[in-house]
C-alpha positions as CSV (number, residue, x, y, z in Angstrom):
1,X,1.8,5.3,13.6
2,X,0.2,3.6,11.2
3,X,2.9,2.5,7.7
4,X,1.4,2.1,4.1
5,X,3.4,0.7,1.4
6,X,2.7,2.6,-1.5
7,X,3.6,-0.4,-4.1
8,X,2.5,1.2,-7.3
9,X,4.8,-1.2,-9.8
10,X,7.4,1.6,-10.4
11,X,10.1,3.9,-9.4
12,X,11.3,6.4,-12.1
13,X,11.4,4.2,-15.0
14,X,11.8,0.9,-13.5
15,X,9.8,-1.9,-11.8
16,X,10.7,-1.6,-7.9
17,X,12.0,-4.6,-5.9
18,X,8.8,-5.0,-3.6
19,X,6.6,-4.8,-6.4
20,X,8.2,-7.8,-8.8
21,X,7.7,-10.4,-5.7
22,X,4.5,-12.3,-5.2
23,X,2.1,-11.5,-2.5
24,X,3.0,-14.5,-0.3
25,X,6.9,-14.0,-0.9
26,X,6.0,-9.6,-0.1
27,X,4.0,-11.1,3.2
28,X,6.5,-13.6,4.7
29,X,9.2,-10.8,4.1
30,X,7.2,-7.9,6.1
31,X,5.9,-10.3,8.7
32,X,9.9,-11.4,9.2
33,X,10.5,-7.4,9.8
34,X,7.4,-8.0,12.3
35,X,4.6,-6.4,10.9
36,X,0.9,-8.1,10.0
37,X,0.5,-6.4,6.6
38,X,-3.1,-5.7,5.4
39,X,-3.5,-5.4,1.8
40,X,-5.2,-3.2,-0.1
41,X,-5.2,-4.1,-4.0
42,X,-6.8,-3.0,-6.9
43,X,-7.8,0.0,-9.4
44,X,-11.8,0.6,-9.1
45,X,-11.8,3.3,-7.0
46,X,-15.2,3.5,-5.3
47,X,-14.4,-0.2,-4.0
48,X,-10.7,0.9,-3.4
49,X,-12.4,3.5,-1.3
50,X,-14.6,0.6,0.7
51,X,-11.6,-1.6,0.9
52,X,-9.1,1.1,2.7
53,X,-12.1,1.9,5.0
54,X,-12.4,-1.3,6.2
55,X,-8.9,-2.0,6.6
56,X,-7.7,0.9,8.4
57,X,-10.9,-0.2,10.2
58,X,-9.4,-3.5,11.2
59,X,-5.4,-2.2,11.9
60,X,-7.0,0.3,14.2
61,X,-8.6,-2.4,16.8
62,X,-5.5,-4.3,16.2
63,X,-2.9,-1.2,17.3
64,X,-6.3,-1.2,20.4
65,X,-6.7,-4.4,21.1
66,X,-2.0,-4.4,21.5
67,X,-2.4,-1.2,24.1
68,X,-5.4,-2.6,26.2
69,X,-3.3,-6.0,26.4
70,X,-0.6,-3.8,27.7
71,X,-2.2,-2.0,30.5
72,X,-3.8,-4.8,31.1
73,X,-0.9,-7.3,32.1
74,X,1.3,-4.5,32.5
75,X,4.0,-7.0,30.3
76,X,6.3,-5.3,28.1
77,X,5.6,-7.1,25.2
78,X,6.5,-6.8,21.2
79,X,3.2,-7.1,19.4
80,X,3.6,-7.6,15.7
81,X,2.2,-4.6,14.3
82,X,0.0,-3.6,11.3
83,X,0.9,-2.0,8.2
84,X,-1.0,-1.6,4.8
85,X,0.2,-2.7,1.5
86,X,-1.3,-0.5,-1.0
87,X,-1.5,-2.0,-4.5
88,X,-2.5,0.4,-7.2
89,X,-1.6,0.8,-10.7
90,X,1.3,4.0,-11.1
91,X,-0.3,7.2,-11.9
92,X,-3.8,5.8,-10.7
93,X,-6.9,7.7,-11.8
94,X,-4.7,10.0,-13.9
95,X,-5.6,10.0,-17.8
96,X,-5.1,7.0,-19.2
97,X,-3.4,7.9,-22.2
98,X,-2.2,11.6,-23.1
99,X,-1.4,12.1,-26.8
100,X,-1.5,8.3,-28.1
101,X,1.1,6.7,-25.4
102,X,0.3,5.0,-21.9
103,X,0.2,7.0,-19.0
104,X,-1.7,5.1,-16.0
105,X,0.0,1.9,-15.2
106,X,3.4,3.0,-17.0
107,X,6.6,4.6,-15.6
108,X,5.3,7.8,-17.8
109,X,3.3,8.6,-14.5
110,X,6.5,9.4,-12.6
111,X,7.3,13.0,-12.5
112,X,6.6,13.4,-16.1
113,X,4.5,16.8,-16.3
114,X,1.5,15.8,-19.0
115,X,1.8,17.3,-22.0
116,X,-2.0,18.7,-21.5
117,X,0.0,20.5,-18.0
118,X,2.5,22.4,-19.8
């Protein structure tokens, strides 16, 4: 099992927790639950694209490299295990504004059926 972080900025109509702490502050926290998070930031989404490629690339040898290790020694061991941090702006590649007010990157992307949808 591979976890991903969605951290998109917002809940329902509010900033979440995760998402109004630094980087550094959001890594020393996941890597005290015992995870090595991998982060994948941005909002371009053909080098988004790249980006996730690579690092699922990379948490897969890791979650490898942990079960050859194992059966190698044959030590029960805890090996600190990836996750992805996925950092994209809420309601990402969805209009960016439907009838004059901010829908990418507000908490308008929540739920909210677009008035072009109705």
């Amino acid at each position: 099992m591979l976890p991903v972080l969605s951290l998109n900025g917002y809940k329902i109509d509010n900033p979440t927790l995760l998402a109004r702490i630094d980087r550094e502050e959001l890594e020393s926290l996941l890597r005290g639950y015992g995870w090595t998070p991998f982060f994948v930031e941005g909002s371009e989404p053909a080098s988004m694209h790249q980006a996730m490629a690579a690092t699922l690339d990379a948490c897969f040898e890791s979650i490898r490299s942990a079960q050859v290790e194992a059966r190698r020694t044959g030590t029960a061991a805890r090996p600190r295990w990836p996750m992805v941090v996925l950092r994209t702006p809420k309601g990402w590649t969805a209009p960016a504004e439907v009838d004059g007010k901010r829908l990418e990157g507000s908490w308008r992307a929540t739920r909210c059926p677009s008035p072009t949808r109705r």
